[in-house]
SERO-160254 format. One record per residue: z, y, x of N, C-alpha, C in turn; residue number from 0. Coordinates in steps of 0.001 Angstrom, whole numbers. Layout:
<atoms>
n_Z,n_Y,n_X,ca_Z,ca_Y,ca_X,c_Z,c_Y,c_X,seq
Z,Y,X,Z,Y,X,Z,Y,X,NUM
...
</atoms>
This chain:
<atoms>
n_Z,n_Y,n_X,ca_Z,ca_Y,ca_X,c_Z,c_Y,c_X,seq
0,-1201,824,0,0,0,0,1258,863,0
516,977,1786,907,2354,2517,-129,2818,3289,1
-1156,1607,3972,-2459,2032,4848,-3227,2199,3541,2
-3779,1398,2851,-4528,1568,1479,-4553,2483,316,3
-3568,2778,145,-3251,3545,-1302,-2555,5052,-813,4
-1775,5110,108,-1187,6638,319,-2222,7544,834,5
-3512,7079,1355,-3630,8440,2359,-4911,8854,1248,6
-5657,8311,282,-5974,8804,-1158,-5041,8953,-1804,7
-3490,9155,-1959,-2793,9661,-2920,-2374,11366,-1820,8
-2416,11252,-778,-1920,11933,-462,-3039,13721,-274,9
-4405,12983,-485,-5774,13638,-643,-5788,14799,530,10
-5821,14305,2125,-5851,15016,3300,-5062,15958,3297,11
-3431,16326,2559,-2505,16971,2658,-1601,16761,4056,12
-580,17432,4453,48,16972,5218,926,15840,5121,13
1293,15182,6277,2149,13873,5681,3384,13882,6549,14
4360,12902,5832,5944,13444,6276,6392,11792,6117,15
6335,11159,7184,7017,9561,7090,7716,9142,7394,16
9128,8626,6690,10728,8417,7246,10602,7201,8185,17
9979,6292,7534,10220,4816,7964,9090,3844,9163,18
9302,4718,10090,8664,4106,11073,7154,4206,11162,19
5749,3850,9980,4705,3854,10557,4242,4649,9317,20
2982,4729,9661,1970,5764,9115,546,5275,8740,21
91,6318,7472,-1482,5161,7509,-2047,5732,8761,22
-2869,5341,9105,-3908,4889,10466,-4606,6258,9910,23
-5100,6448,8841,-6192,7456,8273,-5721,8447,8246,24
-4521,8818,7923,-3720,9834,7968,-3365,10351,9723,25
-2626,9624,9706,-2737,9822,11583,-3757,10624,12317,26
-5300,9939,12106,-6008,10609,13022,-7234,11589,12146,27
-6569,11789,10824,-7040,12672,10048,-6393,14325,9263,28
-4977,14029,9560,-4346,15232,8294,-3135,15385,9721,29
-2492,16275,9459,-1094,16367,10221,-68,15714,9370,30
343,14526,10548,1159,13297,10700,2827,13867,11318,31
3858,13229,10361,4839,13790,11317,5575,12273,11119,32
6212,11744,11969,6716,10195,11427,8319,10213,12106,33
9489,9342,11627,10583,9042,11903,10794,7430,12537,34
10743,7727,13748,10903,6113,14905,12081,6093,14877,35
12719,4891,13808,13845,5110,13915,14458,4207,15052,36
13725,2622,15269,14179,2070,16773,13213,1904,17149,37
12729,970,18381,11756,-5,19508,12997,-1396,19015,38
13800,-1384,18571,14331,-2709,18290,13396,-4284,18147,39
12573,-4128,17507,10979,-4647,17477,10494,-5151,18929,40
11051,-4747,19707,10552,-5196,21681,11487,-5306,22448,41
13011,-4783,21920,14168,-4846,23077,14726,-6286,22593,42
14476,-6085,20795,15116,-7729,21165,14144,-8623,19652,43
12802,-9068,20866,12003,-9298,19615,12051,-10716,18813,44
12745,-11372,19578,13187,-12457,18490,13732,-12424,17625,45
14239,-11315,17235,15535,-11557,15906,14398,-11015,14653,46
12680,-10658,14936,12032,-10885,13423,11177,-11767,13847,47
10136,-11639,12891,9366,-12358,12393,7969,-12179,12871,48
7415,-13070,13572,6101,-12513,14240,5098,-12130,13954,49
4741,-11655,12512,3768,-11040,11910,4463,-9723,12104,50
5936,-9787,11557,6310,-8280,11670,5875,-7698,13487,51
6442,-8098,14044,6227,-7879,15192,4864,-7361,15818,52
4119,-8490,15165,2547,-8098,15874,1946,-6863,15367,53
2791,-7102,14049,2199,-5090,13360,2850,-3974,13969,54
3931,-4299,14410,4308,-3452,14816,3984,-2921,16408,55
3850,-4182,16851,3122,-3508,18307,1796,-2962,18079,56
612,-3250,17505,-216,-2857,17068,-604,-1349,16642,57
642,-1174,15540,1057,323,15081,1327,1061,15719,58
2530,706,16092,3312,2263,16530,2735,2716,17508,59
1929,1998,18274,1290,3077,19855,558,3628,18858,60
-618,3629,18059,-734,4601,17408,-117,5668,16576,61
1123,5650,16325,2199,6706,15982,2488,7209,16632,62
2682,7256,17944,3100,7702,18916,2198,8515,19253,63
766,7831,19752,-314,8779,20291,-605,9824,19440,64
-819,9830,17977,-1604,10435,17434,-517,11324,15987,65
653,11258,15876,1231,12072,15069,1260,13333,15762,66
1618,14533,14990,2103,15440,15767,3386,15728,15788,67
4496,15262,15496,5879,15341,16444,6029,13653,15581,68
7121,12938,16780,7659,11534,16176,8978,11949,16046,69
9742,11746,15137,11663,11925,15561,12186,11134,15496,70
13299,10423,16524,13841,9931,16351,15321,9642,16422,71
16824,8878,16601,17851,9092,15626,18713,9837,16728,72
18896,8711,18141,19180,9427,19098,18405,9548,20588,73
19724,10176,21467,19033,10473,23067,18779,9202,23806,74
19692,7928,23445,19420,6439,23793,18195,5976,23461,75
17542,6188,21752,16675,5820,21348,15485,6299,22282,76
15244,7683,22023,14493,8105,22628,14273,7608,24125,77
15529,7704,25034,15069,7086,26425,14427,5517,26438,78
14405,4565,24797,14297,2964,24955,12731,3579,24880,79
12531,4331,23895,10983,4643,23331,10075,4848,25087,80
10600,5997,25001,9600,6480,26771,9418,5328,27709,81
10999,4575,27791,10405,3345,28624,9442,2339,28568,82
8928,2311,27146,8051,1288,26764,6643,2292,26265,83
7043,3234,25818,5664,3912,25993,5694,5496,26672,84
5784,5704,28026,6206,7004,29066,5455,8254,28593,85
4420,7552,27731,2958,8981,27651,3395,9794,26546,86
4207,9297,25731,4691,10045,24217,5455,10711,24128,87
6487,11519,25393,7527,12505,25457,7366,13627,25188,88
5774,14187,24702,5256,15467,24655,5931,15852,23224,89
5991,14864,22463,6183,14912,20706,7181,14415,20048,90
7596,13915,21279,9263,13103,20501,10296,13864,20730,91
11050,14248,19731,12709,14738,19298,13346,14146,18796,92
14828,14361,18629,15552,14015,18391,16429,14514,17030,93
16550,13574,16246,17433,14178,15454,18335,13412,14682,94
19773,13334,14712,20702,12267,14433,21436,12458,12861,95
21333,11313,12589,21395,11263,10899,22707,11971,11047,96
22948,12383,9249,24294,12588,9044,25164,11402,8971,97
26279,11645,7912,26921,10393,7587,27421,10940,6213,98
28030,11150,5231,28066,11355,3907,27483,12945,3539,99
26797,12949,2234,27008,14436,1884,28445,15037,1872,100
28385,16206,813,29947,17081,1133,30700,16096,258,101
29831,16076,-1219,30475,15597,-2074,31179,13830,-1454,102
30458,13306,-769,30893,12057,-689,31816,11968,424,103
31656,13261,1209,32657,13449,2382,34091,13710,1667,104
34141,14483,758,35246,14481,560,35718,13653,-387,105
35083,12148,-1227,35688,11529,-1924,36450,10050,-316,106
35527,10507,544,36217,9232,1498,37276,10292,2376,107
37439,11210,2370,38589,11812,3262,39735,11957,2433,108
39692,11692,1069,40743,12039,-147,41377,10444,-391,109
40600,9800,-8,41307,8513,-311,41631,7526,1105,110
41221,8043,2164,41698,8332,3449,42566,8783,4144,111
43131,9201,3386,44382,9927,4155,45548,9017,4876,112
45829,8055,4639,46761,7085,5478,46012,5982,6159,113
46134,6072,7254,45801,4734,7691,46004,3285,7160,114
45307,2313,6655,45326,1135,5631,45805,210,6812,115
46684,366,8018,47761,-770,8586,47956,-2147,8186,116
48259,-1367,6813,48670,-3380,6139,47761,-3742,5209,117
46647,-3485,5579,45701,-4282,4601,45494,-5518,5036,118
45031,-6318,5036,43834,-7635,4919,43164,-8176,5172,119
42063,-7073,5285,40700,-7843,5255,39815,-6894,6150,120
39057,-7643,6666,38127,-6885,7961,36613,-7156,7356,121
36431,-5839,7684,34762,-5637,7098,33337,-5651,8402,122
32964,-6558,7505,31206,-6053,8092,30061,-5477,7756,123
29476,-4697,7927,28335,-4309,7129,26779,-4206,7908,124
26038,-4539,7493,24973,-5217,8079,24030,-5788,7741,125
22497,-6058,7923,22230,-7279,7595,22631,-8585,8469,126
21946,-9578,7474,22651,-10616,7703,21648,-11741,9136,127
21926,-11182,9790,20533,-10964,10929,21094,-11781,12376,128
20245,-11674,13185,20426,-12150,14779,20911,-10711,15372,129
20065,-9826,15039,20195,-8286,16111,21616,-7954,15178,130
21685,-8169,14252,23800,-7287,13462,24820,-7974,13946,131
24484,-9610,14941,24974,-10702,14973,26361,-10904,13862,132
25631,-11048,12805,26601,-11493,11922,27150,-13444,12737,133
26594,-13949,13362,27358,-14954,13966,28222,-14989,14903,134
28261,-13931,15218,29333,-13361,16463,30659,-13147,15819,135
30052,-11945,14373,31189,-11893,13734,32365,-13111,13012,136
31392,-14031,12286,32049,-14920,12439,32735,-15831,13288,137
32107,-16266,14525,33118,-16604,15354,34191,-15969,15650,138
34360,-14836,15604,35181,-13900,15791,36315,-14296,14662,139
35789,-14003,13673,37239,-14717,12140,37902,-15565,12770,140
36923,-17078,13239,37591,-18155,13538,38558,-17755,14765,141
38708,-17092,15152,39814,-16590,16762,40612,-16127,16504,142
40444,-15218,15096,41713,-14373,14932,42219,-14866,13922,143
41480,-15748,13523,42165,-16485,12203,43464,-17883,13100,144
43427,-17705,14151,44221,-18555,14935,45927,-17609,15290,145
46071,-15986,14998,46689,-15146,15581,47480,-14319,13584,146
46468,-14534,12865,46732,-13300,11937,45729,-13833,10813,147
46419,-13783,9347,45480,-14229,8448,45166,-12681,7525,148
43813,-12915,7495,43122,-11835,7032,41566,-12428,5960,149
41443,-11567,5243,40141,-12110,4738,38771,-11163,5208,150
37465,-11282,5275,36483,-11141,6000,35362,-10828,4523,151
35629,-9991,4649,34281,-9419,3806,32981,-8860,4596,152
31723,-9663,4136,30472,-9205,4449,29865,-8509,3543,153
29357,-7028,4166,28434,-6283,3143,27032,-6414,3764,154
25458,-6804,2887,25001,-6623,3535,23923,-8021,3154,155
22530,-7459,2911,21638,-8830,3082,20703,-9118,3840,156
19540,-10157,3508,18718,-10097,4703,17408,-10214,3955,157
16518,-9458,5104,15209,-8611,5181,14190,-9948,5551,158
12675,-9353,5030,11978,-10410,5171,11547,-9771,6425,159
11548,-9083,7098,11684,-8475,8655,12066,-9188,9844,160
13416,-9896,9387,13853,-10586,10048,13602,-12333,10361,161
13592,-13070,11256,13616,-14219,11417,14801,-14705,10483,162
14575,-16441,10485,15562,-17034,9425,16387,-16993,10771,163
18029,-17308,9362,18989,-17531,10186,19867,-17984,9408,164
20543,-18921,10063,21519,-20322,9569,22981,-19499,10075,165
23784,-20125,9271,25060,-18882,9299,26025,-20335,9209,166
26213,-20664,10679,27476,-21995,9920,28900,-21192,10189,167
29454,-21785,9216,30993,-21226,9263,32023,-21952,9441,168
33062,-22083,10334,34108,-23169,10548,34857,-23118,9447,169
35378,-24190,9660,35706,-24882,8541,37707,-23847,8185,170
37565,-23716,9505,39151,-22634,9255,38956,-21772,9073,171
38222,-20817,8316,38395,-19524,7916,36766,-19453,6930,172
36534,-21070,6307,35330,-20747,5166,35552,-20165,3694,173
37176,-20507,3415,37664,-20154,2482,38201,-18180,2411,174
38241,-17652,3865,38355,-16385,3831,37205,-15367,4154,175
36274,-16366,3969,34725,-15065,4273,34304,-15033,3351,176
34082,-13818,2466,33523,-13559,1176,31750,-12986,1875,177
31033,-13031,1309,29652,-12932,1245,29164,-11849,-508,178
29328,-10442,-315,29531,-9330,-995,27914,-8661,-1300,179
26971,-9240,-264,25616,-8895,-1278,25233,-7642,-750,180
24293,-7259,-1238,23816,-5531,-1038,24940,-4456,-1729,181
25338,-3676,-979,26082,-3158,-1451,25043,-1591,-1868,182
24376,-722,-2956,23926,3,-2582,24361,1680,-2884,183
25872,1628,-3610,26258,2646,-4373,27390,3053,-3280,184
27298,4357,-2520,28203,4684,-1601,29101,4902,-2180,185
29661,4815,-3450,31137,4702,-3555,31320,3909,-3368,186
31133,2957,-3927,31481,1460,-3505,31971,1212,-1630,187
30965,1638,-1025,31005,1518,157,32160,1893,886,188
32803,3512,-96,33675,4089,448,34908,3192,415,189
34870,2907,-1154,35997,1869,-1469,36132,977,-672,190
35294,206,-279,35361,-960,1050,35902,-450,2266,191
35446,656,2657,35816,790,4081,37652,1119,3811,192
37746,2198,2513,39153,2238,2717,40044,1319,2279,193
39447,109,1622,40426,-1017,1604,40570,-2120,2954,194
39726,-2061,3869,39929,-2308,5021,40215,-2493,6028,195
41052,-3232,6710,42026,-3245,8105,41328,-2339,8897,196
39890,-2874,9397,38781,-2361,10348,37854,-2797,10207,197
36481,-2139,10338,35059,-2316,10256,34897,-3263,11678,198
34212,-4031,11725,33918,-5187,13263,32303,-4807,12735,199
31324,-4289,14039,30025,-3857,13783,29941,-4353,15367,200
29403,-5703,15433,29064,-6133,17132,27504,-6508,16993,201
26901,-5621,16803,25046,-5109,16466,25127,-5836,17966,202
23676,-5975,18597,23428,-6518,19892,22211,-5499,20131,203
21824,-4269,19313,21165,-3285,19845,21417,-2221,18280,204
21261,-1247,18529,21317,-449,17673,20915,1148,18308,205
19957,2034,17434,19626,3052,17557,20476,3963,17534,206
21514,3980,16304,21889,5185,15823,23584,4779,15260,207
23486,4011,14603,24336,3171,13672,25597,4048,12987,208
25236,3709,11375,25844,4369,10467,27243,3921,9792,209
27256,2258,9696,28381,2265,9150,29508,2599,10048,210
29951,2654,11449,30902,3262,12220,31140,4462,11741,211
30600,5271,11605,30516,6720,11554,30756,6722,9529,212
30255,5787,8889,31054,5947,7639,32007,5462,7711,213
32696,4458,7927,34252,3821,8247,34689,4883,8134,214
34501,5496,9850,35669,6616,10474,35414,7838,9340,215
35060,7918,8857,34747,9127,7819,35882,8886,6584,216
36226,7392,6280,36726,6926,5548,38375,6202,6166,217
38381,6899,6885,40045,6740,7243,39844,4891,7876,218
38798,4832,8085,38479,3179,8534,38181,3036,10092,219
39187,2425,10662,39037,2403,12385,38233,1256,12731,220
37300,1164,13521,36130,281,13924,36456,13,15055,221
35748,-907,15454,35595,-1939,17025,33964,-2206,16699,222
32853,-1363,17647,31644,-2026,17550,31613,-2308,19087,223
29989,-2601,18823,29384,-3363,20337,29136,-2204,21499,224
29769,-2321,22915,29465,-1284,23578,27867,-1166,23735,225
27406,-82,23001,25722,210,23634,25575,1698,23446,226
24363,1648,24484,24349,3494,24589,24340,3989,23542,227
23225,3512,22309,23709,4564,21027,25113,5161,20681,228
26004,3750,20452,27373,3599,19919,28183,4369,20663,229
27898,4627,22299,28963,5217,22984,28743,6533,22290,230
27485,6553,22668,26339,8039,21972,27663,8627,21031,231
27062,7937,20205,27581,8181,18393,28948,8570,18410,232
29826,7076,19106,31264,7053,18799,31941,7682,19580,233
31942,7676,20823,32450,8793,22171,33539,7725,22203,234
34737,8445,21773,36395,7565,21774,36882,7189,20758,235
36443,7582,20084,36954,7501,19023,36853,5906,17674,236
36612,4970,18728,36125,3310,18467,36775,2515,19122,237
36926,1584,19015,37209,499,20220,35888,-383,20965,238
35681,-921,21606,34836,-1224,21722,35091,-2653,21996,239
33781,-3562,21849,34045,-4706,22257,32436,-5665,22833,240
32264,-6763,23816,31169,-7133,24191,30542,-8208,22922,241
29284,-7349,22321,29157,-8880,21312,28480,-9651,21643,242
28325,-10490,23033,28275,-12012,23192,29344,-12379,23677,243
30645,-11883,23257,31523,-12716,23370,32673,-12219,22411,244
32628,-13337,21621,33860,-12797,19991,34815,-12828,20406,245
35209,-13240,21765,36725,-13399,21991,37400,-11764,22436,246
36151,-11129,22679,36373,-9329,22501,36710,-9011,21473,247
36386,-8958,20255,36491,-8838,19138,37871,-8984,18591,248
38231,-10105,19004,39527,-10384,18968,40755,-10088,19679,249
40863,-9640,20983,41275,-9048,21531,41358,-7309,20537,250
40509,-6837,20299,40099,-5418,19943,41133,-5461,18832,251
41005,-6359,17352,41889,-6675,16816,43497,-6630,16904,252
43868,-7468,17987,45012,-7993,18424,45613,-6902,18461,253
44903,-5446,19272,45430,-4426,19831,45842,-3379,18492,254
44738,-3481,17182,45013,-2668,16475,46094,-3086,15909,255
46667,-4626,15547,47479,-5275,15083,49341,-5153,15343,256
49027,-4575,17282,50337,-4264,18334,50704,-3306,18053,257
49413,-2216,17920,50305,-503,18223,49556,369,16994,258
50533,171,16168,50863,1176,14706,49731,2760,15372,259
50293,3154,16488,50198,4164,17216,48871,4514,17701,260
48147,3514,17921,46644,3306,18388,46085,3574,17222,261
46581,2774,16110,45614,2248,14719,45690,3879,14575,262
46671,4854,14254,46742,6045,13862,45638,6676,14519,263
45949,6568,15832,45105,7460,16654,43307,7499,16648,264
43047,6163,16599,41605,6037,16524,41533,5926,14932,265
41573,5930,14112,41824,6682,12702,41553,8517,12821,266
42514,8605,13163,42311,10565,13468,41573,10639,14310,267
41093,10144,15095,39742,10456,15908,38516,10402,15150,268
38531,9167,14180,37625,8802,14047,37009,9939,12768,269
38215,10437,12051,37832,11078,11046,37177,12122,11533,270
37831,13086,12780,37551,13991,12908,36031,14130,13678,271
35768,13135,14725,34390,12892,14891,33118,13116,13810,272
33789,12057,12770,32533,11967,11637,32208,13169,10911,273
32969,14146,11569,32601,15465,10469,31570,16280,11189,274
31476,16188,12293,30553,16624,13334,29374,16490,12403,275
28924,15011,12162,27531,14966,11507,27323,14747,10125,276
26617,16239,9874,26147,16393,8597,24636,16139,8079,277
24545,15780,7125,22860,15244,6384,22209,17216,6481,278
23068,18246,6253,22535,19221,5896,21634,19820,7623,279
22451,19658,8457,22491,19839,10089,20767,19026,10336,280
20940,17505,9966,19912,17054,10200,18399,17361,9367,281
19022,18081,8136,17617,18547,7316,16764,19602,8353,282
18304,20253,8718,17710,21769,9004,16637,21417,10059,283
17100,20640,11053,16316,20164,12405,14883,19515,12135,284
15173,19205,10996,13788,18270,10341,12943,19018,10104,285
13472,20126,9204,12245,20716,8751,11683,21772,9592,286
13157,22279,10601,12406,22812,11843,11334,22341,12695,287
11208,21338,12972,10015,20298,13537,9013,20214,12869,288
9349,19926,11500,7651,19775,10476,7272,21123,10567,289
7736,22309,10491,7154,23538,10706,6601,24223,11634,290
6908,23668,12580,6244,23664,14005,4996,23018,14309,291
5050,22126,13625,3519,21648,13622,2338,22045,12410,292
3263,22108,11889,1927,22487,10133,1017,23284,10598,293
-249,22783,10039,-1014,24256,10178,-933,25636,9527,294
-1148,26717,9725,-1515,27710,9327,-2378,28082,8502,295
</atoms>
C-alpha cells in the first residue's frame, strides 16, 4: 500500500514519514522527509524475518540517499546509521521522542508519588521478541524467584517483523508469569508501571527506548540493558544490568530489594529525568527540520 497507493494519494505533494521507509516514487520525485527510527534490521539481524530484512536492506539506502532530511531518535542511533551507511550525515538529525503528554504526565506523577517498595510484581514491556529478549527476562524470574516471590507481568506482543520464537518457561515460576497482551491505552500503562516493584527492560539493542523513561515518569524504578542509547536516555538515573546474563538482572533486583534508600533514590531520579523529555520539544524540532527543507 505504501509504495502503490500513497504516492497517488499523496498527488506530488510533500511527504512526511514516521515509520522508517518511503515510497520509492515519492523519494526521487516530491520532497521526502522520513523518521529512521533504528539499523536494528543489521546490528542484530536475526531476531526478524528474512523477507523483512531483505526489504529493508534494499530500502533504506534509498531513504537515506534520496530524502531530504532523515531523523532519527538518538546520538547512538545516528552514530549505528553512519557506520553502516558514512555517505548520509549530510541529512541526518536528531530528534528524541518525548515520553507522556502534559495531560498524561501528570496523571502518572499524581499517582506516583510514593515509591511502590512493597509491591509484587515486576514488569516487562516489549515485544515478545529475540532483540526485547523477553527470554532473558524470564530466566531472570527463575533466579529471583529462588531469593523473593514476586509475580512477572508481560506487556507486550509479537510482530510479523520478527522471527518465531519459543518462550519456554521453568517450571518454578510458570504459575507467576502472567502474559498481559497488547497493552494500547496509556492509562492502562500508567497503571502498570505504578503497580510495579520495577520495570526489567534487558532489550539486546535499542535506539531510543520508551518504556524506561515511562516507568520513571511513573514513580517506576527500572534496571535495563547497558547500551549506548539507554545510557543516552537514562544517564543515572536506572540500574543497569548485562542482558546475556539474567543473573545481572537479579543481582539489580536484590539491590532494590536491600536498600529502601536506593529504591527512593533512583525513583526521584528517575522522575525527575523523565520530565526533561517532552512530545511538545520534539514537535518543535520536527517541524523545524520539515521547514528547512520544503520548497518555496
Amino acid at each position: 500500500m505504501e509504495q502503490l497507493e500513497l504516492p497517488f494519494a499523496m498527488a506530488g505533494r510533500s511527504l512526511f514519514c514516521l515509520g522508517n521507509t518511503a515510497p520509492l516514487w515519492s523519494l526521487y520525485r516530491a520532497t521526502t522527509i522520513v523518521t529512521l527510527h533504528s539499523v536494528s534490521f543489521l546490528e542484530k539481524s536475526s531476531s526478524y524475518h528474512p523477507a523483512f530484512r531483505l526489504f529493508y536492506r534494499l530500502l533504506i539506502p534509498h531513504v537515506l540517499r534520496a530524502a531530504k532530511a532523515v531523523i532519527t531518535v538518538s546520538q547512538s542511533e545516528k552514530a549505528n546509521i553512519l557506520r553502516h551507511y558514512p555517505w548520509t550525515g549530510r541529512n541526518l538529525q536528531v530528534v528524541e521522542h518525548g515520553v507522556f503528554n502534559d495531560r498524561l504526565m501528570a496523571v502518572a506523577g499524581h499517582g506516583g508519588m510514593r515509591p511502590n517498595i512493597n509491591s509484587r510484581i515486576i514488569l516487562f514491556v516489549g515485544s515478545l521478541s529475540r532483540l526485547k529478549n523477553i527470554a532473558g527476562f524470564i530466566q531472570a524470574a527463575a533466579l529471583i524467584s529462588r531469593e523473593a516471590s514476586f509475580q512477572y507481568h508481560i506487556i507486550g506482543g509479537t510482530d510479523r517483523a520478527f522471527a518465531n520464537l519459543n518462550i519456554p518457561i521453568p517450571s518454578e515460576v510458570r504459575a507467576c508469569v502472567h502474559f498481559l497482551g497488547q497493552v494500547d491505552d496509556p492509562y492502562q500503562m500508567i497503571q502498570a508501571y505504578q503497580s510495579a516493584f520495577c520495570l526489567v527492560f534487558p532489550s539486546f539493542y535499542e535506539s531510543s527506548g520508551m518504556p524506561p523513561l515511562e516507568a520513571m515518569a511513573s514513580g517506576c524504578p527500572a534496571i535495563v540493558s547497558k547500551l549506548p542509547a539507554l545510557e543516552e536516555r537514562c544517564a543515572d538515573a536506572v540500574l543497569y544490568c548485562d542482558p546475556a546474563h539474567p543473573e545481572t538482572i537479579c543481582q539489580q533486583v536484590r539491590r532494590l530489594l536491600q536498600d529502601p534508600a536506593l529504591y527512593e533514590a533512583i525513583t526521584n531520579k528517575g522522575r525527575a529525568l523523565s520530565r526533561k523529555y517532552t512530545w511538545r520539544q520534539a514537535a518543535e524540532k520536527t517541524l523545524a527540520i520539515i521547514k528547512s527543507v520544503l520548497p518555496e
